[in-house]
Structures are given as structure tokens and as C-alpha cells.
C-alpha positions as protocol buffer text, in pm:
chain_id: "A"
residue {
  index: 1
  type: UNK
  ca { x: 6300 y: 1014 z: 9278 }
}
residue {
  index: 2
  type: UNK
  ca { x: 6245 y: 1098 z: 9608 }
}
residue {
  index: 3
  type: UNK
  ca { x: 6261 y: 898 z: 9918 }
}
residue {
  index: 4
  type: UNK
  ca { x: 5969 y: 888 z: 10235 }
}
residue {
  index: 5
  type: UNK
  ca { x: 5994 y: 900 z: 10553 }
}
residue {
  index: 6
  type: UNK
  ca { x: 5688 y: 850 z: 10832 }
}
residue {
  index: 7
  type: UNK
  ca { x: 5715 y: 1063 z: 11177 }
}
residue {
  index: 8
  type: UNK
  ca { x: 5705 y: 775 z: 11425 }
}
residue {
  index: 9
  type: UNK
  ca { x: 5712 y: 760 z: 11829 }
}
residue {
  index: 10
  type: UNK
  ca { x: 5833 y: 436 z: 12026 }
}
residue {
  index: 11
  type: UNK
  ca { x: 5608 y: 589 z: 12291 }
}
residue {
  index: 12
  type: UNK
  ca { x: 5210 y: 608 z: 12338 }
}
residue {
  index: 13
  type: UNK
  ca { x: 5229 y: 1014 z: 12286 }
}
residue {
  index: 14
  type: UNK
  ca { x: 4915 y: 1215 z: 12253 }
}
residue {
  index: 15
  type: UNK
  ca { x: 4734 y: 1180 z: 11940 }
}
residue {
  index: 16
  type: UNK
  ca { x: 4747 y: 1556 z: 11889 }
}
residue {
  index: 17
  type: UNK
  ca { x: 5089 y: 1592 z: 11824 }
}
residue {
  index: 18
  type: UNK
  ca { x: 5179 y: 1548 z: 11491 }
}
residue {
  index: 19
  type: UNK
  ca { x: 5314 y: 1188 z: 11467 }
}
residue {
  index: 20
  type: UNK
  ca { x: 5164 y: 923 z: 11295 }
}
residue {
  index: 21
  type: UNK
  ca { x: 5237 y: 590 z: 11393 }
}
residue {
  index: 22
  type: UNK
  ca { x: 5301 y: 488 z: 11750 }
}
residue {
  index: 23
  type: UNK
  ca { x: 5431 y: 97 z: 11881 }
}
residue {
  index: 24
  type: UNK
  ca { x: 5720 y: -78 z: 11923 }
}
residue {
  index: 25
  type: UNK
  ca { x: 6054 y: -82 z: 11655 }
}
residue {
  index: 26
  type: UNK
  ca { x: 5916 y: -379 z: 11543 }
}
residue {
  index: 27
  type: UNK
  ca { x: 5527 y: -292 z: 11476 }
}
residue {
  index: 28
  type: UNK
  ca { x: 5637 y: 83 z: 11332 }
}
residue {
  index: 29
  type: UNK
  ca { x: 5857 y: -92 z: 11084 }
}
residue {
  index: 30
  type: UNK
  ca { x: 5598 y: -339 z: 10938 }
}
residue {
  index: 31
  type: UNK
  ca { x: 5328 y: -81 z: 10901 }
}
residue {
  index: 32
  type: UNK
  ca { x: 5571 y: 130 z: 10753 }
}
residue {
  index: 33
  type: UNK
  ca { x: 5739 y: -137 z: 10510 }
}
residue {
  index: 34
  type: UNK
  ca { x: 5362 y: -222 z: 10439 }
}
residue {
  index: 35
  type: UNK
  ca { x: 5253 y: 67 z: 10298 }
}
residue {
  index: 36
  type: UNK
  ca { x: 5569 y: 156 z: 10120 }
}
residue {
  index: 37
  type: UNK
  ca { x: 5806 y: 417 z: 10292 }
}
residue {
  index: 38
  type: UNK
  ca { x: 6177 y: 445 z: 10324 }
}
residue {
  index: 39
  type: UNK
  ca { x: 6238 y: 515 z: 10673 }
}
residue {
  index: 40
  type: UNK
  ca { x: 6139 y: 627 z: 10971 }
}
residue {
  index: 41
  type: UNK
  ca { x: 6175 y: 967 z: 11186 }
}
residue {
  index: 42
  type: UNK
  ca { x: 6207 y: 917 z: 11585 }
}
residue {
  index: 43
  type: UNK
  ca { x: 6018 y: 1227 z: 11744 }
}
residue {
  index: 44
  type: UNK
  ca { x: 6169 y: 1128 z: 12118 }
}
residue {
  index: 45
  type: UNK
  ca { x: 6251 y: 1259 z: 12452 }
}
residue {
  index: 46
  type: UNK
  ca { x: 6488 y: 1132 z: 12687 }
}
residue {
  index: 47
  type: UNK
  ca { x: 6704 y: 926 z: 12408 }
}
residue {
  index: 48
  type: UNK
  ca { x: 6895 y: 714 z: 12669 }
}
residue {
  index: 49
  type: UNK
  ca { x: 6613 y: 502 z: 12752 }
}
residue {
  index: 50
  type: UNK
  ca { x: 6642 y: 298 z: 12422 }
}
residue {
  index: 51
  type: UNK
  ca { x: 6864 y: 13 z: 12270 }
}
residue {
  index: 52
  type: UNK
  ca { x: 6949 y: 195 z: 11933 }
}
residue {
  index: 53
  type: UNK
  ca { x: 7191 y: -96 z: 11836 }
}
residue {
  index: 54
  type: UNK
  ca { x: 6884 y: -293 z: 11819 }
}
residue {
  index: 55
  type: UNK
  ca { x: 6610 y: -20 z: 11692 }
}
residue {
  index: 56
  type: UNK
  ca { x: 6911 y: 38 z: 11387 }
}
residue {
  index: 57
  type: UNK
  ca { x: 6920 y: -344 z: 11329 }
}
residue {
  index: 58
  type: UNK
  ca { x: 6595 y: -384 z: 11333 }
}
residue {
  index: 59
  type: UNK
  ca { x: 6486 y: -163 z: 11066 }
}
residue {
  index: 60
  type: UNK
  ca { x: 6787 y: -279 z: 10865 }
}
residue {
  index: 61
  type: UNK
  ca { x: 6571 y: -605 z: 10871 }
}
residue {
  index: 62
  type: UNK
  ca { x: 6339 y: -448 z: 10723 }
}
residue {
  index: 63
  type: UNK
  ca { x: 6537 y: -261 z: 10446 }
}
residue {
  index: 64
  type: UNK
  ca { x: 6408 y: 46 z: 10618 }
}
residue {
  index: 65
  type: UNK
  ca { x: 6645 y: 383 z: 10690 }
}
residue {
  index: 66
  type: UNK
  ca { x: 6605 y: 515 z: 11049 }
}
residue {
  index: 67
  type: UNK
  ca { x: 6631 y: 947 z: 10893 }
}
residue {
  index: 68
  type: UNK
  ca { x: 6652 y: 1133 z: 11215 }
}
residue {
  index: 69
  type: UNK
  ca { x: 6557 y: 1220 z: 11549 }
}
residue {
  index: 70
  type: UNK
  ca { x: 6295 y: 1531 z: 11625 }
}
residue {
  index: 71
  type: UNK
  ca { x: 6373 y: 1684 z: 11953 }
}
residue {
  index: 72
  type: UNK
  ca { x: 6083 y: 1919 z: 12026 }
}
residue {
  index: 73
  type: UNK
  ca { x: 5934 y: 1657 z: 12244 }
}
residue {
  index: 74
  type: UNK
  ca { x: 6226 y: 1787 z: 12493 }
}
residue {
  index: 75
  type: UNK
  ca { x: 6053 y: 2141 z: 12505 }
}
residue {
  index: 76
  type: UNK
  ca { x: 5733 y: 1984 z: 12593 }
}
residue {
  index: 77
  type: UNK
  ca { x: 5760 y: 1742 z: 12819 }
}
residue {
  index: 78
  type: UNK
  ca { x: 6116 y: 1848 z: 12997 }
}
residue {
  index: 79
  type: UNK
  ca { x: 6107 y: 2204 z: 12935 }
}
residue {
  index: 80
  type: UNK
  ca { x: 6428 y: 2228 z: 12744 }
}
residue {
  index: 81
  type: UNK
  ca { x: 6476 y: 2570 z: 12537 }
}
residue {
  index: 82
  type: UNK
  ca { x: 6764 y: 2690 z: 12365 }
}
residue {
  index: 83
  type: UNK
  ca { x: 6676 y: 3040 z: 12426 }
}
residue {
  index: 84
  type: UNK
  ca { x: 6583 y: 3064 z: 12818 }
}
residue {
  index: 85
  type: UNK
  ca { x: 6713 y: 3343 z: 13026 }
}
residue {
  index: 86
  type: UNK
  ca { x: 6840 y: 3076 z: 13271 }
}
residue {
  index: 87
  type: UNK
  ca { x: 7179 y: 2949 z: 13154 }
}
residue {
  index: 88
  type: UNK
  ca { x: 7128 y: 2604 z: 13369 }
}
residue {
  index: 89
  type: UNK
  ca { x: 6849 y: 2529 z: 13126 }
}
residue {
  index: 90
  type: UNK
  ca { x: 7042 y: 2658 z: 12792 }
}
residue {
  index: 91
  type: UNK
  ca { x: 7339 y: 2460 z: 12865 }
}
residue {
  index: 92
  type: UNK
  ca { x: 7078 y: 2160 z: 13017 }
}
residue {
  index: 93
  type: UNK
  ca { x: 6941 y: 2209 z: 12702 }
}
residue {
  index: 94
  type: UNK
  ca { x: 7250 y: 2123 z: 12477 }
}
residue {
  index: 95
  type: UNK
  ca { x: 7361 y: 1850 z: 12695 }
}
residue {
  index: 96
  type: UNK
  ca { x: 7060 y: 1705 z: 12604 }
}
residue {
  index: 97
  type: UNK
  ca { x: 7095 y: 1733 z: 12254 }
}
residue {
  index: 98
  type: UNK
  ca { x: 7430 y: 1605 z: 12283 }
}
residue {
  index: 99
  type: UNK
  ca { x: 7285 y: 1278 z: 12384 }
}
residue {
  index: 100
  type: UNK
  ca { x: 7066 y: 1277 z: 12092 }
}
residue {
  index: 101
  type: UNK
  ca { x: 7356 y: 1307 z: 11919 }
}
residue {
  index: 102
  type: UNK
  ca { x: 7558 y: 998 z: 12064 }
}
residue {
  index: 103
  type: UNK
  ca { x: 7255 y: 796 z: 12033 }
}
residue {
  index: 104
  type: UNK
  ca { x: 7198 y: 907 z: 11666 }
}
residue {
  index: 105
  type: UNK
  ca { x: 7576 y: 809 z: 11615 }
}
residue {
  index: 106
  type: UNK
  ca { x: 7478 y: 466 z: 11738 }
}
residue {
  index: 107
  type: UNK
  ca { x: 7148 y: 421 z: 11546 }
}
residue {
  index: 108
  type: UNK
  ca { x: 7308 y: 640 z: 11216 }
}
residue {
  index: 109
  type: UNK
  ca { x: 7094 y: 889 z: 11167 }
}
residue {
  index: 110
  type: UNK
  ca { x: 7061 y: 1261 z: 11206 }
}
residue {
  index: 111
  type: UNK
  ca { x: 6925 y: 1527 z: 11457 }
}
residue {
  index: 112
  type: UNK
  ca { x: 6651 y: 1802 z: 11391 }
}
residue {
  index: 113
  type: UNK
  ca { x: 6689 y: 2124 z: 11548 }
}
residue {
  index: 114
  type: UNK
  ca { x: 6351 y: 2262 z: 11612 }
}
residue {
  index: 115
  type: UNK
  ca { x: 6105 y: 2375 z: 11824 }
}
residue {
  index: 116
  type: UNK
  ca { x: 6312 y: 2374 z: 12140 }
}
residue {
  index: 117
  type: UNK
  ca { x: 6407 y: 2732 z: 12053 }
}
residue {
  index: 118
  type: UNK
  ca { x: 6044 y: 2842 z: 12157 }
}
residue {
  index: 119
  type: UNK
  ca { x: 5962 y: 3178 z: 12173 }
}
residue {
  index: 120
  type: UNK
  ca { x: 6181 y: 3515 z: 12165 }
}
residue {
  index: 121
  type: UNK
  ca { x: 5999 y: 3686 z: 12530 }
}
residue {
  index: 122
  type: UNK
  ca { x: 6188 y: 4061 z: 12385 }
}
residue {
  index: 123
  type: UNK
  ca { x: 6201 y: 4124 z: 12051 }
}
residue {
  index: 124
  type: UNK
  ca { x: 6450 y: 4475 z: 12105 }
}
residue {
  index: 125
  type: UNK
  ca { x: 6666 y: 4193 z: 12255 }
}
residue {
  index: 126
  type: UNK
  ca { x: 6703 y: 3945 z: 11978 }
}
residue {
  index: 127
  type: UNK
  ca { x: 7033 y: 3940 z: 11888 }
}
residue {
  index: 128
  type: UNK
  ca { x: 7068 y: 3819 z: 12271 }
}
residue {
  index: 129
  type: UNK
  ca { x: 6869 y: 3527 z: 12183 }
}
residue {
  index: 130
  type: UNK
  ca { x: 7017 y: 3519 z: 11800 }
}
residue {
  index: 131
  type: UNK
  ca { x: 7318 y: 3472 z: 11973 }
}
residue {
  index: 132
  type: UNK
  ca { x: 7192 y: 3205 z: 12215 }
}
residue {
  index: 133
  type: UNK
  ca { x: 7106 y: 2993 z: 11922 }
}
residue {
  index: 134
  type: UNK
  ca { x: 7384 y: 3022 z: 11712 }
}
residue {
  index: 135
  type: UNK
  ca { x: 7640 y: 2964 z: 12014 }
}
residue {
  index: 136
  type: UNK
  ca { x: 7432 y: 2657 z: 12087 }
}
residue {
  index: 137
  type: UNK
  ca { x: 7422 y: 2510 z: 11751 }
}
residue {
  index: 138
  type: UNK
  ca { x: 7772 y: 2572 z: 11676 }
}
residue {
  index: 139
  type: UNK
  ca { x: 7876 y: 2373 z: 12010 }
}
residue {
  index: 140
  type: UNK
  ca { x: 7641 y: 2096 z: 11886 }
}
residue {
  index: 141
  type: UNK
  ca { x: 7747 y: 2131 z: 11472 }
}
residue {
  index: 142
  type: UNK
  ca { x: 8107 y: 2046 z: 11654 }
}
residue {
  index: 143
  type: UNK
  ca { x: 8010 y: 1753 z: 11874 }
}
residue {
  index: 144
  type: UNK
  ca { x: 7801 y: 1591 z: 11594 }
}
residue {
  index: 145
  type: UNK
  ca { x: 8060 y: 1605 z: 11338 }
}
residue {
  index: 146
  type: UNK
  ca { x: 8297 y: 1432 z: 11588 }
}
residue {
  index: 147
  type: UNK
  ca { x: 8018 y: 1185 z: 11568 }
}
residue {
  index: 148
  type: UNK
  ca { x: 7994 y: 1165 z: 11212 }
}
residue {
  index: 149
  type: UNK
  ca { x: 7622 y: 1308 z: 11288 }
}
residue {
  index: 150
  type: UNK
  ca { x: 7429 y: 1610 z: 11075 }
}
residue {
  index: 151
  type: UNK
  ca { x: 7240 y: 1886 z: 11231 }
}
residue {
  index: 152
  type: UNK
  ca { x: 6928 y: 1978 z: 11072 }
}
residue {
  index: 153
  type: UNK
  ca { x: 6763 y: 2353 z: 11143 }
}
residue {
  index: 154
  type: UNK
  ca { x: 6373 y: 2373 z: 11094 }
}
residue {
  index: 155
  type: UNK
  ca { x: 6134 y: 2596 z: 10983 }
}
residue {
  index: 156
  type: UNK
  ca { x: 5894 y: 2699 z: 11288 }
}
residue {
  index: 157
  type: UNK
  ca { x: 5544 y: 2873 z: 11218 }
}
residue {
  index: 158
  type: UNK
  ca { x: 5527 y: 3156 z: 11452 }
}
residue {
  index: 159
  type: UNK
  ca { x: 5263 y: 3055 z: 11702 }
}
residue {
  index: 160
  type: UNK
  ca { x: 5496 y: 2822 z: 11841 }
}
residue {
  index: 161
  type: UNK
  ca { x: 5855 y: 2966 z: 11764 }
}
residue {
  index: 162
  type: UNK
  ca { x: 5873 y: 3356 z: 11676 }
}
residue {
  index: 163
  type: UNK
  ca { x: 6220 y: 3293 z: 11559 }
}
residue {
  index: 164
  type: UNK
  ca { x: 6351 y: 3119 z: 11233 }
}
residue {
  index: 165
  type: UNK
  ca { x: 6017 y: 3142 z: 11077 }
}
residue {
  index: 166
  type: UNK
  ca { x: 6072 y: 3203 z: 10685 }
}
residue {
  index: 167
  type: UNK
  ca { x: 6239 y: 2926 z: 10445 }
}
residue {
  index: 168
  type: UNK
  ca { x: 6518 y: 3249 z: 10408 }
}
residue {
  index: 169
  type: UNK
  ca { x: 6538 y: 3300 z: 10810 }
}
residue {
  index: 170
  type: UNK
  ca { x: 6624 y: 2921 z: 10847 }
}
residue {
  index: 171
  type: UNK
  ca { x: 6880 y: 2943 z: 10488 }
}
residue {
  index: 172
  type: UNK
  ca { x: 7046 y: 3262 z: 10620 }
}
residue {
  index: 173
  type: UNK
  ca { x: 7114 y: 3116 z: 10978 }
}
residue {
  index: 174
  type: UNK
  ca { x: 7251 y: 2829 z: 10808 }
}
residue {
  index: 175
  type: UNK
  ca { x: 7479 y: 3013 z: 10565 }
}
residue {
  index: 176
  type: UNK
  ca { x: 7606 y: 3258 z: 10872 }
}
residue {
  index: 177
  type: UNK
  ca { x: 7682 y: 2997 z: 11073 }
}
residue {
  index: 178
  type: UNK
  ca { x: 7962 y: 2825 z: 10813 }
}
residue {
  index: 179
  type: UNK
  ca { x: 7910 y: 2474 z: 10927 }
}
residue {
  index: 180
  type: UNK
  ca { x: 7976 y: 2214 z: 10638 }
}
residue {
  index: 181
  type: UNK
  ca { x: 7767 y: 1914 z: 10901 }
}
residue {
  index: 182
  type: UNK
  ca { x: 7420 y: 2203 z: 10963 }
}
residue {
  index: 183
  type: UNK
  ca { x: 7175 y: 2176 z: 10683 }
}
residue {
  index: 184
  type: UNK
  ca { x: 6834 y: 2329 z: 10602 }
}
residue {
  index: 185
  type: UNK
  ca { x: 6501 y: 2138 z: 10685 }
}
residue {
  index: 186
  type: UNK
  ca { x: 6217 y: 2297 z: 10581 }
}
residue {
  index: 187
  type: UNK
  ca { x: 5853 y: 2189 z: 10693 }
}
residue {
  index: 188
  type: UNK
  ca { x: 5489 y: 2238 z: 10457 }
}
residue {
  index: 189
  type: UNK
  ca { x: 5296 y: 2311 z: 10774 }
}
residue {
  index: 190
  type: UNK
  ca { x: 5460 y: 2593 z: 10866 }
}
residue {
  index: 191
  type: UNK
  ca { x: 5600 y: 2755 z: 10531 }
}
residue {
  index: 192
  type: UNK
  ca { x: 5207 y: 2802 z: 10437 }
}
residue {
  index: 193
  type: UNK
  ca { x: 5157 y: 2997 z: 10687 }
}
residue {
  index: 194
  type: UNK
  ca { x: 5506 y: 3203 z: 10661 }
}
residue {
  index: 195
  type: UNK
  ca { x: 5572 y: 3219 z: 10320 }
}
residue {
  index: 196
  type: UNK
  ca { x: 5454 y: 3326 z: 9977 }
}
residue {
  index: 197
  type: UNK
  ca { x: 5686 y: 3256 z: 9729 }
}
residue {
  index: 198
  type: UNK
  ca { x: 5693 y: 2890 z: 9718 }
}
residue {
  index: 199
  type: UNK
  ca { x: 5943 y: 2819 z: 9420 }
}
residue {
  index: 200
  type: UNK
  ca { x: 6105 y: 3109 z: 9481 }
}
residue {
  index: 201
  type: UNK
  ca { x: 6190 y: 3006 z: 9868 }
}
residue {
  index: 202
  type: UNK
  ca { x: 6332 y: 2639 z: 9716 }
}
residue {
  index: 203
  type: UNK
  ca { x: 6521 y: 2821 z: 9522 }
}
residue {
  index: 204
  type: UNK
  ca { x: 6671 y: 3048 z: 9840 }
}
residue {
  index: 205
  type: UNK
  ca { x: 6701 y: 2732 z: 10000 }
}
residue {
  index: 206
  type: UNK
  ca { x: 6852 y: 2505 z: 9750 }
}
residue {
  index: 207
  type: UNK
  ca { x: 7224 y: 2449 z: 9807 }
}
residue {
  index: 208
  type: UNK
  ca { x: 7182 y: 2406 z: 10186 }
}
residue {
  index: 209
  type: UNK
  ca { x: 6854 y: 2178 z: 10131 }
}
residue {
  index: 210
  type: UNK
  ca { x: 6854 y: 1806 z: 10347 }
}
residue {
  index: 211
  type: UNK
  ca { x: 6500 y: 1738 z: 10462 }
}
residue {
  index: 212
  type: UNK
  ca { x: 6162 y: 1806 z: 10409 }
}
residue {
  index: 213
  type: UNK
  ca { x: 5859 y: 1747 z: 10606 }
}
residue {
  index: 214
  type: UNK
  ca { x: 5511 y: 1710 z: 10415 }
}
residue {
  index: 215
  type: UNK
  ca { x: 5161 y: 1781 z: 10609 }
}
residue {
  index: 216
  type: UNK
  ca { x: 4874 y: 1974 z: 10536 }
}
residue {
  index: 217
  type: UNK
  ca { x: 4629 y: 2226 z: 10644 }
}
residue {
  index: 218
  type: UNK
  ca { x: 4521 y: 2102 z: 10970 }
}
residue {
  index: 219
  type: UNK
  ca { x: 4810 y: 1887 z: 11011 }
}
residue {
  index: 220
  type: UNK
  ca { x: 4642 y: 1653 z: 10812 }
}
residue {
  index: 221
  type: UNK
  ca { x: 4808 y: 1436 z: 10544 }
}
residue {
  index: 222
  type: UNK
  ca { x: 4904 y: 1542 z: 10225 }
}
residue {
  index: 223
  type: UNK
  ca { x: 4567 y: 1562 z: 10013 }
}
residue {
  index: 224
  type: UNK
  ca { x: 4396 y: 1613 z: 10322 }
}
residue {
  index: 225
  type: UNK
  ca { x: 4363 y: 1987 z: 10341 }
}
residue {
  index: 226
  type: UNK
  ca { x: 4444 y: 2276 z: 10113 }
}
residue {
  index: 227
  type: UNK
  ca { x: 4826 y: 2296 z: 10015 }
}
residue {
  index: 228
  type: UNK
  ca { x: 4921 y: 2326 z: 9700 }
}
residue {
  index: 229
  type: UNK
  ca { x: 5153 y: 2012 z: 9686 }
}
residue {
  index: 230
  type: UNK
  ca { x: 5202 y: 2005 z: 9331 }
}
residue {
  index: 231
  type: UNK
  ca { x: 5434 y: 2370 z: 9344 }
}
residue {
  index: 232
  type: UNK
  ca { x: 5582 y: 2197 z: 9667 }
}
residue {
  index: 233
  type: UNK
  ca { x: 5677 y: 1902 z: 9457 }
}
residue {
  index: 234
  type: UNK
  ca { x: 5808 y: 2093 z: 9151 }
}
residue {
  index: 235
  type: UNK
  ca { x: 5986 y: 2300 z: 9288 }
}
residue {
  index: 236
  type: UNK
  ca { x: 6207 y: 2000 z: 9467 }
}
residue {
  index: 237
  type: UNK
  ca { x: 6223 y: 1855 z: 9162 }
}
residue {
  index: 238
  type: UNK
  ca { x: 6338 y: 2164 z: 8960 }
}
residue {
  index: 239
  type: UNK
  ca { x: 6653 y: 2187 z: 9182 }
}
residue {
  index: 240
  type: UNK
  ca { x: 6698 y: 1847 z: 9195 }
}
residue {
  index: 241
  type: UNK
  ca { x: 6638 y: 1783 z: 9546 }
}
residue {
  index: 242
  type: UNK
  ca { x: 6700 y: 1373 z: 9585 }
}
residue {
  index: 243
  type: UNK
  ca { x: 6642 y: 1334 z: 9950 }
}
residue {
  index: 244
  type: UNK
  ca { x: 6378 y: 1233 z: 10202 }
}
residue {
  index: 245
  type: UNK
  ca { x: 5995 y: 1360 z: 10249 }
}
residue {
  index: 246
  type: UNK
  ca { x: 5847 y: 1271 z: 10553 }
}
residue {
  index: 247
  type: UNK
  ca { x: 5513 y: 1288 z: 10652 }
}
residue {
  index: 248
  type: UNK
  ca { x: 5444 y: 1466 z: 10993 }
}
residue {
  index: 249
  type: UNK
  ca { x: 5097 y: 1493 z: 11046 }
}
residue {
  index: 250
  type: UNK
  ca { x: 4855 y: 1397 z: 11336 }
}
residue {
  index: 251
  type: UNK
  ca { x: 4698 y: 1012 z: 11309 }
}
residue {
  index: 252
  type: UNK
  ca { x: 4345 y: 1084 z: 11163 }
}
residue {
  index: 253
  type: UNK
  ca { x: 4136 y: 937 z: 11048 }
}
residue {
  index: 254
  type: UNK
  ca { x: 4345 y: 671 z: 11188 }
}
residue {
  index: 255
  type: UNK
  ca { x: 4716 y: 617 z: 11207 }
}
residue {
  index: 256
  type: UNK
  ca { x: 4708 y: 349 z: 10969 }
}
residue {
  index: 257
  type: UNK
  ca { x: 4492 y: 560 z: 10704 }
}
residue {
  index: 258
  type: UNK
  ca { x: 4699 y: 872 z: 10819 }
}
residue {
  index: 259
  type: UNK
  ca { x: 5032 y: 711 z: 10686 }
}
residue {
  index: 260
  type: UNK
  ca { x: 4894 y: 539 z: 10399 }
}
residue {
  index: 261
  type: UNK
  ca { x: 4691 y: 835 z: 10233 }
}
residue {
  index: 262
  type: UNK
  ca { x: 4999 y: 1069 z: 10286 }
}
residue {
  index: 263
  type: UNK
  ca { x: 5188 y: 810 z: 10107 }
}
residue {
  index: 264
  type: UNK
  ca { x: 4997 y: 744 z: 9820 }
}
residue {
  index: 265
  type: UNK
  ca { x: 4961 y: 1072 z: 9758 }
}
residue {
  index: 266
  type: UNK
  ca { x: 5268 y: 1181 z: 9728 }
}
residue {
  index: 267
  type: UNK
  ca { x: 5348 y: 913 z: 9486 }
}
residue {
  index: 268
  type: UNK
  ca { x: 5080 y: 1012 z: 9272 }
}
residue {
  index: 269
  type: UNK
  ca { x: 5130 y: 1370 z: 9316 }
}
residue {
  index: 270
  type: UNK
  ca { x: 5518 y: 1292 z: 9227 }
}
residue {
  index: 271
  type: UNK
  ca { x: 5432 y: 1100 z: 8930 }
}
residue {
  index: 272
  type: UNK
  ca { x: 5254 y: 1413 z: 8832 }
}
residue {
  index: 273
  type: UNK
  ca { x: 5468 y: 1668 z: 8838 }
}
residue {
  index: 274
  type: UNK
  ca { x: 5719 y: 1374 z: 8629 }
}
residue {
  index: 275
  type: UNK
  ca { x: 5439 y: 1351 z: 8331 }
}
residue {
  index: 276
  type: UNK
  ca { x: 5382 y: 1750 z: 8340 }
}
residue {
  index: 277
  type: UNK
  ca { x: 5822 y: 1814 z: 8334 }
}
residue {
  index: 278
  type: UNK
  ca { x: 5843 y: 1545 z: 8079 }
}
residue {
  index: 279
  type: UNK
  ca { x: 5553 y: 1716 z: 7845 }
}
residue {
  index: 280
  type: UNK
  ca { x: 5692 y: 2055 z: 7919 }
}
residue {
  index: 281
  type: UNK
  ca { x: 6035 y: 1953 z: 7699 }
}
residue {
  index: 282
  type: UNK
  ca { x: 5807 y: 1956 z: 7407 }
}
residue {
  index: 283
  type: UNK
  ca { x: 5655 y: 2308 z: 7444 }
}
């Protein structure tokens, strides 16, 4: 069975991006126990600023997992990319992330790698920024293991990221890089627009698999647009992916609706895809 997660913020964020539920440790926890999940996903900026001793003991009260920070907040509201031209900014950048990774020590959880690698401004010049990235991310693969902390690299459609856009893209890096604490995290949103092969791309994907994000079309929650969730959620199952889905999507109808439609649907939509594997035994 899998586990689920909710995208969360312990900030009043713009209802645009795609997190659904927004309040204190305390409030994001009860709506979340409430309706059924597993954990919760921090999409922060500025880390510092919170008592994670207290946000990790909290949801412990709750029998609730804190899963991992996302840091592409940092690209939008402190202009922190991974790939500028301006070295103050790169290594700004990773000192950043480094604090997302001492506060994830505290809180234990892990940190997402995402959209702070923006865009590629010269494609004849991207092994330059290939090289950024990896240099950055092997700095930060060594600091987080230190830290007992797991680095997760994400999928990024290419209107907001031309770089690391394909389930393989994301895989490959991964493999090149050789580091036993970076994993793959791979995102619904964006592989419908990038990819084709569904299974096929799990499959790629497989040994170096660690977290999933579920939205739909739209951004909406799952069963609220046009993905095909069904060969999303067989194809975890057939290679035996155990870990967390989380639902990233932005708060409509409301945020409360938002997190408890995703939810329910991917129950059902996993008890599914059970039934069908069972029956299939007997064909």
C-alpha cells in the first residue's frame, strides 16, 4: 500500500501556487489527520524562521510523518537559482539549501530539489549549467548525508524549468551523479506534459524511485482533470513502489475539498488497480 502525503504551507501563500492547505502546525495536522493522510510536505522559504522541534512533535501527536521540504518557494520569492551566471547567487543559493537541510535534520524529513534550477538562458552552453547543477547537488548530497538527510531531484515541465524535464532526464542525472543519499521524485503535473510512455518511464525510473507527487490537469486534484491515474497507479504498483504520494495541487474548489477529493480518490483509484492485478492472476 501506499502512503499520502498533502503539500502544506505554514504561511498564507497565494492560492495559485500549488499547495493545498495553509494554517498553523497545529490546524494543517487536524485537517490532514481528518481526512486521512500520512504526512505532510512543507513547501517553505526562509526555513530558519520556524521551531521544527515543535512542528516534528507536533505532528508526531498526531501520528502524522512530516515527508519533506519543497524549496521552489526560494526561487520565487528570494530569487535563489542554482543555475545563475552570478556565482554570489549560486553559492547563496546552496547555502540556502543547506539550511533546509539542518532544519530538515531537526524536523526528520527530506529536501526536494526543484524548481530553483529555473531556466537554461543558452542552450549551446548547457553543459555550463549541467555542470552548475551537478556541482551544486553533489556539495548538498554531502552535507545532507552528514545530516542523515535525503536529497530528492524533481521532474520540472518545461515552461518553468527547461532542464531535467523527462522522468529519464531526472533518472540519468541521478544515476551520473553516484550518490547513494539523491533519489528520484517524479511529479504527474509535469510528466503529462513531458512524457509519453508512462509505464515505460516507471520502469526507467524504478530503482532510484523515492517520491511522487499526484495533481492533475489544471493543477487540480486527482479526478479533477484528465490524467490517466489508473496507468500512474499501476505502474507504481507493478514495481513495487511502497512510498509516499502527495497531492500538490492548487486549493479549489476549496482547500478543504481540494485535499479531501485528491484523497479519496486515490484510495479508490488504488483499490482499483488492487481488484484489476488480483483478477489479472486468473487470466
Amino acid at each position: 500500500m501506499f502512503k499520502y502525503g498533502v503539500a502544506c504551507s505554514l504561511s498564507d501563500v497565494s492560492t495559485t501556487a500549488p499547495i493545498i492547505l495553509r494554517g498553523s502546525i497545529e490546524q494543517l495536522c487536524e485537517q490532514a489527520k481528518e481526512i486521512g493522510y500520512d504526512g505532510l510536505e512543507i513547501q517553505l522559504a526562509n526555513p530558519r524562521q520556524y521551531d521544527w522541534n515543535h512542528i516534528k512533535k507536533v505532528c508526531g501527536e498526531y501520528g502524522l510523518e512530516l515527508i519533506a521540504f519543497a524549496t521552489g518557494r526560494e526561487l520565487g520569492e528570494n530569487g535563489l537559482c542554482l543555475l545563475s551566471d552570478d556565482e554570489k547567487v549560486r553559492r547563496a543559493s546552496v547555502a540556502r539549501l543547506k539550511e533546509h537541510i539542518d532544519c530538515a535534520k531537526e524536523a526528520g524529513c527530506q529536501v526536494i530539489v526543484g524548481s530553483m534550477r529555473k531556466h537554461i538562458p543558452d542552450q549551446s552552453q548547457r553543459e555550463k549549467y549541467w555542470n552548475y547543477h551537478r556541482d551544486a547537488v553533489l556539495e548538498l548530497a554531502d552535507y545532507a548525508k552528514d545530516a542523515g538527510v535525503r536529497i530528492w531531484i524533481e521532474n520540472i515541465l518545461s515552461y518553468i524549468s527547461n532542464f531535467l524535464n523527462t522522468m529519464r532526464e531526472v533518472q540519468d542525472f541521478v544515476v551520473e551523479l553516484g550518490k547513494d543519499n539523491v533519489g528520484v521524485h517524479l511529479d504527474t503535473y509535469s510528466m503529462n506534459m513531458e512524457d509519453n510512455d508512462i509505464a515505460g518511464c516507471y520502469r526507467y525510473c524504478a530503482k532510484n524511485l523515492e517520491y511522487v507527487h499526484f495533481s492533475d490537469t489544471a493543477r487540480l486534484y486527482p479526478g479533477g482533470g484528465s490524467v490517466d491515474f489508473k496507468a500512474h497507479v499501476r505502474a507504481l504498483k507493478e514495481i513495487g513502489y511502497t512510498g509516499f504520494i502527495t497531492t500538490e495541487c492548487v486549493p479549489l474548489p476549496t482547500a478543504y475539498d481540494c485535499a479531501k477529493n485528491g484523497f479519496e480518490y486515490m484510495k479508490a483509484m488504488e483499490k482499483i488497480v488492487d481488484i484489476e492485478l488480483g483478477a489479472s492472476r486468473f487470466q
